[in-house]
mmCIF file of the N, C-alpha and C atoms, coordinates in Angstrom:
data_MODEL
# 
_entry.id   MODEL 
# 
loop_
_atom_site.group_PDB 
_atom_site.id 
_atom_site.type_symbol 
_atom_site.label_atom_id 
_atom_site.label_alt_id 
_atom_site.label_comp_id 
_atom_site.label_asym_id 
_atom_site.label_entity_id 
_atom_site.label_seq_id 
_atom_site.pdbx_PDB_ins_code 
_atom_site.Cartn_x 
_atom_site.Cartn_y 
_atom_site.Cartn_z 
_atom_site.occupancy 
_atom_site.B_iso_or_equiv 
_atom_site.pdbx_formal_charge 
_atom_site.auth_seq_id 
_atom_site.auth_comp_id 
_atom_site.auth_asym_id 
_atom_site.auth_atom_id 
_atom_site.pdbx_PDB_model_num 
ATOM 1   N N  . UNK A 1 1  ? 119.212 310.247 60.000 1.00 0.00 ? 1  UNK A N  1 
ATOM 2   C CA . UNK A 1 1  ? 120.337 309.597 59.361 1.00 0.00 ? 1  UNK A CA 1 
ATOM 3   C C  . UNK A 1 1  ? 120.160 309.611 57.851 1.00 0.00 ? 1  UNK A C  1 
ATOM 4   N N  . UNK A 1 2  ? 121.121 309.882 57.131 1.00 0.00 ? 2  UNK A N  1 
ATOM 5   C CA . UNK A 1 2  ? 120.926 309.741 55.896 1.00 0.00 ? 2  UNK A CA 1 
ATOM 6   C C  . UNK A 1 2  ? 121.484 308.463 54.981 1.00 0.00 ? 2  UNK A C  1 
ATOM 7   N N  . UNK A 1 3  ? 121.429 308.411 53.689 1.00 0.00 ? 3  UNK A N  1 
ATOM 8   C CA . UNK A 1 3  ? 122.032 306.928 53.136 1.00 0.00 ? 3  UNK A CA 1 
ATOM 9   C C  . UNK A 1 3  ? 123.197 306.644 53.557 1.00 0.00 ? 3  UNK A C  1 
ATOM 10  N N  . UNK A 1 4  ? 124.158 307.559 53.815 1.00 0.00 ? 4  UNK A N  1 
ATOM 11  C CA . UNK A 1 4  ? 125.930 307.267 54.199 1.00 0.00 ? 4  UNK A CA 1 
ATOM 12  C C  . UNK A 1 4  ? 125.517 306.419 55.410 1.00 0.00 ? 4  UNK A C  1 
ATOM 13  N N  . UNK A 1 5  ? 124.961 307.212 56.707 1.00 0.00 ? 5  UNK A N  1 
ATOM 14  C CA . UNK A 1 5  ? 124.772 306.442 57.687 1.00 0.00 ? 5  UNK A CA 1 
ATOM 15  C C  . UNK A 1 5  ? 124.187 305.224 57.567 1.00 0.00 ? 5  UNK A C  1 
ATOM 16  N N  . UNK A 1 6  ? 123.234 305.055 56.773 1.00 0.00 ? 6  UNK A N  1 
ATOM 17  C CA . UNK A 1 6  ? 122.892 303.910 56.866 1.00 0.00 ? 6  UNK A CA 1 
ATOM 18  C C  . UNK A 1 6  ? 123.627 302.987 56.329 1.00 0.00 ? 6  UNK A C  1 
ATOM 19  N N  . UNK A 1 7  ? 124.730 303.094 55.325 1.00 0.00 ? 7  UNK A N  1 
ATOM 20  C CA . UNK A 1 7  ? 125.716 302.665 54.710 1.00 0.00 ? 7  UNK A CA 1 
ATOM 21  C C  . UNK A 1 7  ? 126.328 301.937 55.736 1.00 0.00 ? 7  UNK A C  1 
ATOM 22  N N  . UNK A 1 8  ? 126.903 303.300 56.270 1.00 0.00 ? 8  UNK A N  1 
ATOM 23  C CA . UNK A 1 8  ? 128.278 302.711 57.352 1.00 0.00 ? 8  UNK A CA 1 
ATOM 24  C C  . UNK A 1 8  ? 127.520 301.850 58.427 1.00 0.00 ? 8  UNK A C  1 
ATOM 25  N N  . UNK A 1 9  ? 126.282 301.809 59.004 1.00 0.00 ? 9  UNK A N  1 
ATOM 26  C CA . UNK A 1 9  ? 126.050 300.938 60.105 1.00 0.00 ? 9  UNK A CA 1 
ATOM 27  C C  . UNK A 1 9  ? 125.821 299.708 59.359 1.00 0.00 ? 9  UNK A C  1 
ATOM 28  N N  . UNK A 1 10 ? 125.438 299.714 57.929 1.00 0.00 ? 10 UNK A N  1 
ATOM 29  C CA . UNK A 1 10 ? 125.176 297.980 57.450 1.00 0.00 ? 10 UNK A CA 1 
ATOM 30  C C  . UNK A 1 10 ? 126.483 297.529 57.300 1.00 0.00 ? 10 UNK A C  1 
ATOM 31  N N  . UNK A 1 11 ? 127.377 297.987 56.788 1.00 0.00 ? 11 UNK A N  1 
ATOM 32  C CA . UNK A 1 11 ? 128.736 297.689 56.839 1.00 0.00 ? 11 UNK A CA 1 
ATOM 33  C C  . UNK A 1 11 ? 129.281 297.263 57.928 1.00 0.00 ? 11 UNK A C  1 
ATOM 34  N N  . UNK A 1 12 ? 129.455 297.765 59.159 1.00 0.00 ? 12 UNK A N  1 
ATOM 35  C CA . UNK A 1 12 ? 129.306 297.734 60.521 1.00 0.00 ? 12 UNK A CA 1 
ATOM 36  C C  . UNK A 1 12 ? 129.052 296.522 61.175 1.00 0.00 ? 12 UNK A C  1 
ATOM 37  N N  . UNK A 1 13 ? 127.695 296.063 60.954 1.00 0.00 ? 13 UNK A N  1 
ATOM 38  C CA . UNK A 1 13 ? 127.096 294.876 61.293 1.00 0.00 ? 13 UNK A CA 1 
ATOM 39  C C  . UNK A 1 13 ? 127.551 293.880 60.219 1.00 0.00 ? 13 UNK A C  1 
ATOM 40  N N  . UNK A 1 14 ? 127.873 294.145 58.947 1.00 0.00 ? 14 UNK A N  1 
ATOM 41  C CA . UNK A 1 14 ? 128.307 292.834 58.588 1.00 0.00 ? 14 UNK A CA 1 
ATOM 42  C C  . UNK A 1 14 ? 129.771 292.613 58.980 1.00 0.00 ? 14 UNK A C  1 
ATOM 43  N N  . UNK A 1 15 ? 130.503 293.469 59.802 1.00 0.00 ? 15 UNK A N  1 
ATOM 44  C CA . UNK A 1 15 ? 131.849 293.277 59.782 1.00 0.00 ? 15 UNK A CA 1 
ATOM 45  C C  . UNK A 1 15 ? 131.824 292.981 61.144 1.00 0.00 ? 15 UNK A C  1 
ATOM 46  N N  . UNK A 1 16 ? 130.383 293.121 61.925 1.00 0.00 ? 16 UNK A N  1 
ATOM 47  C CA . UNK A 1 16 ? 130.760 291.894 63.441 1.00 0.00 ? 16 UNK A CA 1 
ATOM 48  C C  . UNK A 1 16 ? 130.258 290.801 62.783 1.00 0.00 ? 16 UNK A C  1 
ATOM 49  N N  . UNK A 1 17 ? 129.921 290.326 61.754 1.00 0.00 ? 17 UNK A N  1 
ATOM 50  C CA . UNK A 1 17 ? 130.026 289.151 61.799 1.00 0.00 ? 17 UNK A CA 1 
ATOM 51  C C  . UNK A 1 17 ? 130.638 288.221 61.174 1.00 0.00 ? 17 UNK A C  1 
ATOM 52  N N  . UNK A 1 18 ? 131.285 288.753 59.871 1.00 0.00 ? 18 UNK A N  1 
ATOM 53  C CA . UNK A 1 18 ? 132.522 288.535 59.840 1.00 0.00 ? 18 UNK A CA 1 
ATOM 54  C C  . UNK A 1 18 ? 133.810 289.024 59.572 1.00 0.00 ? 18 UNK A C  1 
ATOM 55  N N  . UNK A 1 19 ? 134.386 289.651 59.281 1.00 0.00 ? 19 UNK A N  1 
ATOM 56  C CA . UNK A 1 19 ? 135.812 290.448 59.533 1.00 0.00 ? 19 UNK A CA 1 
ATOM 57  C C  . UNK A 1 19 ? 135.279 291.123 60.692 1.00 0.00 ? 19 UNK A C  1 
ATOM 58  N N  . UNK A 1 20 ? 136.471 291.174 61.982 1.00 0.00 ? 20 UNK A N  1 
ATOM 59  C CA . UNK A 1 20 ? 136.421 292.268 62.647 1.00 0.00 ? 20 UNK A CA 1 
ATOM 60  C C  . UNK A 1 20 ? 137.251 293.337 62.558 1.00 0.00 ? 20 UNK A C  1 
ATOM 61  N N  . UNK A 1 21 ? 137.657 293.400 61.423 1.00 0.00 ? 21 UNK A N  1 
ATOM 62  C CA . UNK A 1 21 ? 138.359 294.771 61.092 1.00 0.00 ? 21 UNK A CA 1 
ATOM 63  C C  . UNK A 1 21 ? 137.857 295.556 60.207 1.00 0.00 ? 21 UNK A C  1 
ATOM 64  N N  . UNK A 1 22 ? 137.636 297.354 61.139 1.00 0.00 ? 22 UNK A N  1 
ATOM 65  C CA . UNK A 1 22 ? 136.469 297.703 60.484 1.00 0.00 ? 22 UNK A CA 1 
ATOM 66  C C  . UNK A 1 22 ? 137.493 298.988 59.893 1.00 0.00 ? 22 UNK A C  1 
ATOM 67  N N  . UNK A 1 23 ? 137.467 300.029 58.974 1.00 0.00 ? 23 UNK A N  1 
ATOM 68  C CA . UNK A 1 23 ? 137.934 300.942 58.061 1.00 0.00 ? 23 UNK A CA 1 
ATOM 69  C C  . UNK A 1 23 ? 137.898 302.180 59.045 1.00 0.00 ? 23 UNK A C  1 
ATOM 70  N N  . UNK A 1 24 ? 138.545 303.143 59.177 1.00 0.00 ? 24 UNK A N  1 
ATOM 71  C CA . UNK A 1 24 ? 138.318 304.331 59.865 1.00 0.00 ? 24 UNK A CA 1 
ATOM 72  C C  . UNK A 1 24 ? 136.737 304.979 59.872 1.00 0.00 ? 24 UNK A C  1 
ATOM 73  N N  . UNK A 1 25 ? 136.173 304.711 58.588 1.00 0.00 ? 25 UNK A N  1 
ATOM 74  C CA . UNK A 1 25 ? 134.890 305.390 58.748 1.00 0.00 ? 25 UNK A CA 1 
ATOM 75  C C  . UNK A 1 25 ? 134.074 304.628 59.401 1.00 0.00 ? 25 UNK A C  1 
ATOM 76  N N  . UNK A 1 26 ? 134.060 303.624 59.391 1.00 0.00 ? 26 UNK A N  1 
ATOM 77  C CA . UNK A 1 26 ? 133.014 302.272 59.963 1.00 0.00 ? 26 UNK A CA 1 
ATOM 78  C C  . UNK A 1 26 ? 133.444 302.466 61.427 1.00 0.00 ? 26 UNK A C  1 
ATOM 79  N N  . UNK A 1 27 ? 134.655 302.870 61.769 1.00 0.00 ? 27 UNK A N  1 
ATOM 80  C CA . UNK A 1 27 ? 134.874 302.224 63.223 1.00 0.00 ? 27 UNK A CA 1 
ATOM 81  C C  . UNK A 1 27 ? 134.683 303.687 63.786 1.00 0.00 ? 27 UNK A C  1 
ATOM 82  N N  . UNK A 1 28 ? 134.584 305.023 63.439 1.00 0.00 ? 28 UNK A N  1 
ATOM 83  C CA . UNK A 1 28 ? 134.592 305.895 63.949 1.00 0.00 ? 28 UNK A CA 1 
ATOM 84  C C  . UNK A 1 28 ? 132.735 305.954 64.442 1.00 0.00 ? 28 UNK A C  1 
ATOM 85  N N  . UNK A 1 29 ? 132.065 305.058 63.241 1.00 0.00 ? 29 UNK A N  1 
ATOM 86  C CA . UNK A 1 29 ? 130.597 305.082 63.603 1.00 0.00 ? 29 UNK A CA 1 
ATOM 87  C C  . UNK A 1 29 ? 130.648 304.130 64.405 1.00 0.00 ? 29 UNK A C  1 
ATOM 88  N N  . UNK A 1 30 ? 131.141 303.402 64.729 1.00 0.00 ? 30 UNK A N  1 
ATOM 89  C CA . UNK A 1 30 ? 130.756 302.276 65.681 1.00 0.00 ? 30 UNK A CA 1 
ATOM 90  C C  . UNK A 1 30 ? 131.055 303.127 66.975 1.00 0.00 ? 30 UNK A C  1 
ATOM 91  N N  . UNK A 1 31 ? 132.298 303.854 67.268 1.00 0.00 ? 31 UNK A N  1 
ATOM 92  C CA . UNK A 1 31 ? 132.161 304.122 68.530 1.00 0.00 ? 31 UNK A CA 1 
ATOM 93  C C  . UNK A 1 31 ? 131.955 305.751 68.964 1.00 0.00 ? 31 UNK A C  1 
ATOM 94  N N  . UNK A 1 32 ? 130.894 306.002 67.885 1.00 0.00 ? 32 UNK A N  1 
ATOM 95  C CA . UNK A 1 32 ? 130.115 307.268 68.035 1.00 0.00 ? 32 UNK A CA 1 
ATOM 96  C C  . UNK A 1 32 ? 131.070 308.619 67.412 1.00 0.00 ? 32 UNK A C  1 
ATOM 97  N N  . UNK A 1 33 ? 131.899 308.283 67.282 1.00 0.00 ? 33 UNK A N  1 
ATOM 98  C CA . UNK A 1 33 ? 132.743 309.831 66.789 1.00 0.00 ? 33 UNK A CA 1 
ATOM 99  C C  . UNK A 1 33 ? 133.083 310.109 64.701 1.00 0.00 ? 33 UNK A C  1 
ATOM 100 N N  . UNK A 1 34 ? 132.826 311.126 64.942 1.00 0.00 ? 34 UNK A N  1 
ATOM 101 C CA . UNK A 1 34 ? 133.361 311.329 63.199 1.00 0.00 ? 34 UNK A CA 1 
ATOM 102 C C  . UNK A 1 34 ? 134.619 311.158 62.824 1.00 0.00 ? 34 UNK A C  1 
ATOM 103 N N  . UNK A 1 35 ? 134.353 311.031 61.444 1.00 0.00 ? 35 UNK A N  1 
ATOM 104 C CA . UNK A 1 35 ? 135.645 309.996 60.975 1.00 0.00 ? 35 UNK A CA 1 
ATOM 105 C C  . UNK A 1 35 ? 137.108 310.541 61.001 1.00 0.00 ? 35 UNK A C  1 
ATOM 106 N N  . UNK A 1 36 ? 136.944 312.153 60.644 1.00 0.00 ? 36 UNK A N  1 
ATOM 107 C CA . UNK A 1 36 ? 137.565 312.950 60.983 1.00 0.00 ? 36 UNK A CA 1 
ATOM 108 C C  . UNK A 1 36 ? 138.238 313.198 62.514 1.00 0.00 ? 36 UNK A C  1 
ATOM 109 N N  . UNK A 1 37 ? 137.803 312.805 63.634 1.00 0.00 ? 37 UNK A N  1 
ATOM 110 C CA . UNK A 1 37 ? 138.129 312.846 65.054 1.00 0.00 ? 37 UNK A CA 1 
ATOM 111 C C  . UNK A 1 37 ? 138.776 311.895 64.773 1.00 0.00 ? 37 UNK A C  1 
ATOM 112 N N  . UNK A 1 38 ? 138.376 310.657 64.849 1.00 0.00 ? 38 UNK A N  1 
ATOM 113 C CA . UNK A 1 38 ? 139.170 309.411 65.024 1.00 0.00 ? 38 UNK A CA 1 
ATOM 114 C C  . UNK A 1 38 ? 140.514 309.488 64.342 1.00 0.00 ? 38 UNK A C  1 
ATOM 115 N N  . UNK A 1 39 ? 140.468 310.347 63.117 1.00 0.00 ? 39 UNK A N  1 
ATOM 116 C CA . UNK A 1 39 ? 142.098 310.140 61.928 1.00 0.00 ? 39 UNK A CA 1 
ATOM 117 C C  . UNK A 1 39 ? 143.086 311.620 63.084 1.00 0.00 ? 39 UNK A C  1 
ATOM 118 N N  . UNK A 1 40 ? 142.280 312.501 63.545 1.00 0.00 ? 40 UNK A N  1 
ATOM 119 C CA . UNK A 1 40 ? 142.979 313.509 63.991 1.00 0.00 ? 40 UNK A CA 1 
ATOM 120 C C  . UNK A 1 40 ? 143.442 312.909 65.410 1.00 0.00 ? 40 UNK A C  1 
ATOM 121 N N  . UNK A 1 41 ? 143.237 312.126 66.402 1.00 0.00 ? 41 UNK A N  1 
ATOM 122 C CA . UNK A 1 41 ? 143.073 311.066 67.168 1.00 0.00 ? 41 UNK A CA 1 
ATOM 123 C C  . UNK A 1 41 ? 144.551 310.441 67.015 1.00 0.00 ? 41 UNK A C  1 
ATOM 124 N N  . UNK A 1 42 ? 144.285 309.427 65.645 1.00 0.00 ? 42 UNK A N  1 
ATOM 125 C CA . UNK A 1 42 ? 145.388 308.351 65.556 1.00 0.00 ? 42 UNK A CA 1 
ATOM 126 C C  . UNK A 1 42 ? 146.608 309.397 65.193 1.00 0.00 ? 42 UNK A C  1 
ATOM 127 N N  . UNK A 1 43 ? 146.489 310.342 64.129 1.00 0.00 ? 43 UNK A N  1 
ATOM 128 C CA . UNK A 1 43 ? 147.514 311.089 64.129 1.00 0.00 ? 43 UNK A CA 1 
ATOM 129 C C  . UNK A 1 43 ? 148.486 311.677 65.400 1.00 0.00 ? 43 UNK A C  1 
ATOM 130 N N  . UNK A 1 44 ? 147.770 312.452 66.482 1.00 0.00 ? 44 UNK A N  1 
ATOM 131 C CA . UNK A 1 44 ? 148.139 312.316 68.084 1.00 0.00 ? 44 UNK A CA 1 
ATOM 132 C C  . UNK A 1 44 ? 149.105 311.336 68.281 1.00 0.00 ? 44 UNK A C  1 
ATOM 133 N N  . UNK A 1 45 ? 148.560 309.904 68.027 1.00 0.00 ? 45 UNK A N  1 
ATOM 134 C CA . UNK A 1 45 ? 149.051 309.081 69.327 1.00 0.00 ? 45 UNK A CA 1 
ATOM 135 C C  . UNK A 1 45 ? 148.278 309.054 69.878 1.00 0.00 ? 45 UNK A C  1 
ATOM 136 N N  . UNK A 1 46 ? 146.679 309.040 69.842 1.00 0.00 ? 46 UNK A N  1 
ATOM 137 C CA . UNK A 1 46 ? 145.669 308.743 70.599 1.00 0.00 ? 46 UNK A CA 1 
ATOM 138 C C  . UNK A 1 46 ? 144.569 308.179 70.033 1.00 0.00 ? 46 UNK A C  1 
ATOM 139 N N  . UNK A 1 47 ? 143.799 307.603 71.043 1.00 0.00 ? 47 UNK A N  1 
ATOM 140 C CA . UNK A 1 47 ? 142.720 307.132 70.663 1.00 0.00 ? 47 UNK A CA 1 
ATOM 141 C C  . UNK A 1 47 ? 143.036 305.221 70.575 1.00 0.00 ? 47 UNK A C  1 
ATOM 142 N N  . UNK A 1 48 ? 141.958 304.867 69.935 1.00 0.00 ? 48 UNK A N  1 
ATOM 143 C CA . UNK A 1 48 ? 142.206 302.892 70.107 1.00 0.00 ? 48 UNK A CA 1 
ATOM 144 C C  . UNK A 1 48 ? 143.268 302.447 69.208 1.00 0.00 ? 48 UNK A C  1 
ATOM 145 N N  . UNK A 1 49 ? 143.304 301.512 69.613 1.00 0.00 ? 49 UNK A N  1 
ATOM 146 C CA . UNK A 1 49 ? 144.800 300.746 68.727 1.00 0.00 ? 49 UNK A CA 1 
ATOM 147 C C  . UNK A 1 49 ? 144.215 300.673 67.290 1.00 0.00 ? 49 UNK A C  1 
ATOM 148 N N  . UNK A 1 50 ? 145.106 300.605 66.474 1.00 0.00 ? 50 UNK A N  1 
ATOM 149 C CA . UNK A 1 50 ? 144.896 300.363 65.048 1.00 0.00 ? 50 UNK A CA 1 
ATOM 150 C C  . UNK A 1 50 ? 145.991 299.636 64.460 1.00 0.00 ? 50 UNK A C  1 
ATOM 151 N N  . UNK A 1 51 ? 145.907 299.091 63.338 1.00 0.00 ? 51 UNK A N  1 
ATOM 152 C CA . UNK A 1 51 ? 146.489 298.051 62.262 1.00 0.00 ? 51 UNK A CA 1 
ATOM 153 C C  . UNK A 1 51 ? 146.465 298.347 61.212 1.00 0.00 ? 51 UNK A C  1 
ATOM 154 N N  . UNK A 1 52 ? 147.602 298.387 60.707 1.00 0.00 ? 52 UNK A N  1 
ATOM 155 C CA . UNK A 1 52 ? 148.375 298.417 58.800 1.00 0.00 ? 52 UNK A CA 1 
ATOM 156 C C  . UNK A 1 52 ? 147.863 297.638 58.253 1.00 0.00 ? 52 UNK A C  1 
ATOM 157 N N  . UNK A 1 53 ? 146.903 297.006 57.192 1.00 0.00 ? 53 UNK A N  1 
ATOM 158 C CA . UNK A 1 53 ? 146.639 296.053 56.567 1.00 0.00 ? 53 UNK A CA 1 
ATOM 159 C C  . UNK A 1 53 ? 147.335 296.924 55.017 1.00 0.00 ? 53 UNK A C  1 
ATOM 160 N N  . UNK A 1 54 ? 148.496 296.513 54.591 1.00 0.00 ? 54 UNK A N  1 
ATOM 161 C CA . UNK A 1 54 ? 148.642 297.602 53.933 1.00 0.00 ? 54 UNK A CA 1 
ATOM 162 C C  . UNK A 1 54 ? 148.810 298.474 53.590 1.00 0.00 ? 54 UNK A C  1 
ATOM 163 N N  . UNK A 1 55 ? 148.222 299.317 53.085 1.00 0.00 ? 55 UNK A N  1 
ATOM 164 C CA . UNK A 1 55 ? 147.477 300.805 52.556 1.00 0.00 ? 55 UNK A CA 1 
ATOM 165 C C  . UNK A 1 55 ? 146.583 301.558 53.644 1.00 0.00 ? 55 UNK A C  1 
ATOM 166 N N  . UNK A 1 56 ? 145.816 300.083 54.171 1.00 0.00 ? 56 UNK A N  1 
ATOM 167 C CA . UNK A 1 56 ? 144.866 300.621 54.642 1.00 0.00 ? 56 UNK A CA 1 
ATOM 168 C C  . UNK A 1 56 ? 145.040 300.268 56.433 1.00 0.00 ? 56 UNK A C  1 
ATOM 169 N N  . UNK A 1 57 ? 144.061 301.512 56.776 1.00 0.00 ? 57 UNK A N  1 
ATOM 170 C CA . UNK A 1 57 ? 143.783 301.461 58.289 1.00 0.00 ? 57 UNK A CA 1 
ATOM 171 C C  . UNK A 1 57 ? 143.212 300.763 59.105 1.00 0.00 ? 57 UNK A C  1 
ATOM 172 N N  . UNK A 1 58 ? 142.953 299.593 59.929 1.00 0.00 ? 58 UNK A N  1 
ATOM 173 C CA . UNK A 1 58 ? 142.189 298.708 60.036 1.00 0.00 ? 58 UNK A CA 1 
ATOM 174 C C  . UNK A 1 58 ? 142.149 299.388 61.502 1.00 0.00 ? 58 UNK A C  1 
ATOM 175 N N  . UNK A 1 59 ? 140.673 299.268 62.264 1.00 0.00 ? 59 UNK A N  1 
ATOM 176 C CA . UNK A 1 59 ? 140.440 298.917 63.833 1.00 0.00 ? 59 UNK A CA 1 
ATOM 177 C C  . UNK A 1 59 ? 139.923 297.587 64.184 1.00 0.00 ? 59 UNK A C  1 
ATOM 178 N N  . UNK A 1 60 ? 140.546 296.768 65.272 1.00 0.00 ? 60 UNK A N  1 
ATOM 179 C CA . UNK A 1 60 ? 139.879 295.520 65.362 1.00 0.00 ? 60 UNK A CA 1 
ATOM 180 C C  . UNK A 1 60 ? 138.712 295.911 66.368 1.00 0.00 ? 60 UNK A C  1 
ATOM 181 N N  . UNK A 1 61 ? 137.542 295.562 66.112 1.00 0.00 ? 61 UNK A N  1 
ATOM 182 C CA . UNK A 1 61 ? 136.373 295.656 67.151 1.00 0.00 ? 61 UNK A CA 1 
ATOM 183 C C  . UNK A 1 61 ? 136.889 295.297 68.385 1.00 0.00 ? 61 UNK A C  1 
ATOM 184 N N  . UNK A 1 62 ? 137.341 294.499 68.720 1.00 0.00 ? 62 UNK A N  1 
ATOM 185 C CA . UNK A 1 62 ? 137.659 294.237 70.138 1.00 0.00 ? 62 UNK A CA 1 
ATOM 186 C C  . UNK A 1 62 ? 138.373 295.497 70.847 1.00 0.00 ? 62 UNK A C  1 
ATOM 187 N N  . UNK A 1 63 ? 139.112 295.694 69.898 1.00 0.00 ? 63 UNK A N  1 
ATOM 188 C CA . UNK A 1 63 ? 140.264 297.243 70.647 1.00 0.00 ? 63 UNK A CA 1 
ATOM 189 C C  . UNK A 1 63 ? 139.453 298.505 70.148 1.00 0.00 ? 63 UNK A C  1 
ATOM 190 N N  . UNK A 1 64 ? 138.503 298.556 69.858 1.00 0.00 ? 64 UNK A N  1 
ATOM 191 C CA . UNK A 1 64 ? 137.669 299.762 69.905 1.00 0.00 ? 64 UNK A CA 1 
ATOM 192 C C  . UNK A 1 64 ? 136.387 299.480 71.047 1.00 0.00 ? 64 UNK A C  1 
ATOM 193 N N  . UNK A 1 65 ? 136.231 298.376 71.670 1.00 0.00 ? 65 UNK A N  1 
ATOM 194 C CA . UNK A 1 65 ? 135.193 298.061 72.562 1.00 0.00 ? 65 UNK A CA 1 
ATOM 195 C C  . UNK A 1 65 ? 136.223 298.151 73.592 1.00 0.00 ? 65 UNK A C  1 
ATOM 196 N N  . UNK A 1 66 ? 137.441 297.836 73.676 1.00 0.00 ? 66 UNK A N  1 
ATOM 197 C CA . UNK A 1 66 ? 138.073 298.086 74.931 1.00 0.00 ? 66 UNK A CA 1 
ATOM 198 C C  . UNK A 1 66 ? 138.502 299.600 75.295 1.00 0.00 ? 66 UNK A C  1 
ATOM 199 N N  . UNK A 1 67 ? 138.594 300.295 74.271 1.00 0.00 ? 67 UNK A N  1 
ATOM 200 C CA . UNK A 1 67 ? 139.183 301.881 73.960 1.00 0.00 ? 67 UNK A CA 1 
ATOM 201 C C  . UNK A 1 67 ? 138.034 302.477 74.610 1.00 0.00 ? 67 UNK A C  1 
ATOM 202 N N  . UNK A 1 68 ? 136.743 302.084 73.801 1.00 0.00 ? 68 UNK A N  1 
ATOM 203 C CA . UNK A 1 68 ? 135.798 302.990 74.655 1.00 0.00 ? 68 UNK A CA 1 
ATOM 204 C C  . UNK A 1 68 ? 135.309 302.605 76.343 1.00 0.00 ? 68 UNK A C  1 
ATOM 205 N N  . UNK A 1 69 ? 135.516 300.912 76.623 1.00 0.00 ? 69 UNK A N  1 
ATOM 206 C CA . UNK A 1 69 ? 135.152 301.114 77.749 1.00 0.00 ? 69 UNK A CA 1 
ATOM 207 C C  . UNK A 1 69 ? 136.264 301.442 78.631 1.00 0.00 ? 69 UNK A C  1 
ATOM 208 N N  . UNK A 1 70 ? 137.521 301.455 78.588 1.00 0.00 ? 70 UNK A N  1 
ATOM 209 C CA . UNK A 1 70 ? 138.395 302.260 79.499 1.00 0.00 ? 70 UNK A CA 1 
ATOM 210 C C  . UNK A 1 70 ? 138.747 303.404 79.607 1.00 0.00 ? 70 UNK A C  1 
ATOM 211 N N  . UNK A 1 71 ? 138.563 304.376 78.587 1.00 0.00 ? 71 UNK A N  1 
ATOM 212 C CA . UNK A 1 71 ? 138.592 305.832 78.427 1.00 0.00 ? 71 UNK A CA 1 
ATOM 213 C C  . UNK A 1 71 ? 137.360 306.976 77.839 1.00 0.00 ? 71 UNK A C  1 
ATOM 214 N N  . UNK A 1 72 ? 135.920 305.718 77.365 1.00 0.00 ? 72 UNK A N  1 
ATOM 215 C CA . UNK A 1 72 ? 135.068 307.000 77.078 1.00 0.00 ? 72 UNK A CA 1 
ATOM 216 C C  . UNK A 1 72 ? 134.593 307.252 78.248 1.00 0.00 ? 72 UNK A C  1 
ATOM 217 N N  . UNK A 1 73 ? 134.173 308.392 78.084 1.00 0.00 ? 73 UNK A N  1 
ATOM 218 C CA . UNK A 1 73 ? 132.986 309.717 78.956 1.00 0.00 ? 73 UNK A CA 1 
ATOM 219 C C  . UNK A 1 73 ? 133.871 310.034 80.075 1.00 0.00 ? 73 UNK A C  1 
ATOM 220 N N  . UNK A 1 74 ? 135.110 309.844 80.625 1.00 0.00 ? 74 UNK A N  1 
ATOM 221 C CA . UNK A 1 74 ? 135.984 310.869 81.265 1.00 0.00 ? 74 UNK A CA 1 
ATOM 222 C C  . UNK A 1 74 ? 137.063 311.949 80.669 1.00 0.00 ? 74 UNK A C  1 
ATOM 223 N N  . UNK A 1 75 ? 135.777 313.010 80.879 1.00 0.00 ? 75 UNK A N  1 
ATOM 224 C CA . UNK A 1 75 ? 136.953 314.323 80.681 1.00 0.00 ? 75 UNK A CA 1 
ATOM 225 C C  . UNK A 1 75 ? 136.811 315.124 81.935 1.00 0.00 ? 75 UNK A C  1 
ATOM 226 N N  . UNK A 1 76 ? 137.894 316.037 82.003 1.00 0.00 ? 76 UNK A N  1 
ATOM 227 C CA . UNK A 1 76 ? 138.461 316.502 83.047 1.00 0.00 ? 76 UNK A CA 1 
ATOM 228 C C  . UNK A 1 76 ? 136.829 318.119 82.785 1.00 0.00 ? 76 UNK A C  1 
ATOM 229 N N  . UNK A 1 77 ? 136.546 318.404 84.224 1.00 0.00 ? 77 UNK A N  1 
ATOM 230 C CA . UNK A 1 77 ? 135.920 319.627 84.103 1.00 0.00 ? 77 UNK A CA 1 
ATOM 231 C C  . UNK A 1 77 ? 136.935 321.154 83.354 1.00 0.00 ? 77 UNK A C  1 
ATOM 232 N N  . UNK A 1 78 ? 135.413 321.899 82.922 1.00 0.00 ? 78 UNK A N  1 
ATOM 233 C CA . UNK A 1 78 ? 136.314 322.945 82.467 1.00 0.00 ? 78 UNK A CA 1 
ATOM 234 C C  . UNK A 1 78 ? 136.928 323.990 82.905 1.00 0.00 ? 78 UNK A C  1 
ATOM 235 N N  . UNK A 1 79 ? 138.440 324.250 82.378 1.00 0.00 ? 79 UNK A N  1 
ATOM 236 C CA . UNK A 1 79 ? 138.820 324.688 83.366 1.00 0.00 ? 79 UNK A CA 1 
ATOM 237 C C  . UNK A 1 79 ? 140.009 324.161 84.479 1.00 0.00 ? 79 UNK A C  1 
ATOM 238 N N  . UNK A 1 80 ? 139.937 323.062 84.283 1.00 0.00 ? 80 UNK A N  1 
ATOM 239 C CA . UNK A 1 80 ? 141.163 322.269 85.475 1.00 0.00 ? 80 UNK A CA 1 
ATOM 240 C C  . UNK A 1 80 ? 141.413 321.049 85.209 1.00 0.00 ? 80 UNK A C  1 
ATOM 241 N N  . UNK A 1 81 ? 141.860 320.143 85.814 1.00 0.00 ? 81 UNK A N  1 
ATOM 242 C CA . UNK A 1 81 ? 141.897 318.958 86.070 1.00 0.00 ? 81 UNK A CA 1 
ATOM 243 C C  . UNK A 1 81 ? 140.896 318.456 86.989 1.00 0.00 ? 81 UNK A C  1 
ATOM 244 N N  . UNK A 1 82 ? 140.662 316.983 87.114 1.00 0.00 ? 82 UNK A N  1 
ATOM 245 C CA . UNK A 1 82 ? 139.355 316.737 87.621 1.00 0.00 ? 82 UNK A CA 1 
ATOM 246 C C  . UNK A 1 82 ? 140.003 315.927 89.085 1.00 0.00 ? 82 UNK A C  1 
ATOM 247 N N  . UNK A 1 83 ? 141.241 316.476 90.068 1.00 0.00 ? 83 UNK A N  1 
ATOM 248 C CA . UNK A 1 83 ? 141.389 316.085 90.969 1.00 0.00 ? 83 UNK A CA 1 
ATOM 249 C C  . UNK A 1 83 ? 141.305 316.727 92.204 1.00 0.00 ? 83 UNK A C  1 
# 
């Protein structure tokens, strides 16, 4: 990990404890993906809920802990659908 990372996870941890609204880059490290996925993601129509504060992009921790536990680590095999 280099200083950024270590950046974004202290940031991270101070924003569970207090704001839970974390910035696209913070919340893309929190739930393992680059920051870049997550913005190409919300652009879709996909990925966890997010919030206008503004200007800016907010994720609330709670809806990124619910995002990943109802939709991470199922993808379909390659090649088909997984039914």
């Amino acid at each position: 990990m280099d200083n950024r990372d270590d950046d974004a996870v202290a940031r991270a941890e101070r924003a569970r404890e207090g704001s839970p609204f974390l910035s696209n880059a913070e919340a893309a490290h929190y739930i393992g993906l680059h920051w870049r996925t997550l913005e190409t993601m919300r652009g879709k129509g996909h990925g966890p809920r997010f919030r206008r504060h503004g200007r800016f992009i907010r994720y609330h921790i709670d809806d990124l802990d619910n995002w990943s536990r109802d939709s991470g680590g199922t993808r379909a095999p390659k090649g088909g659908s997984d039914v």
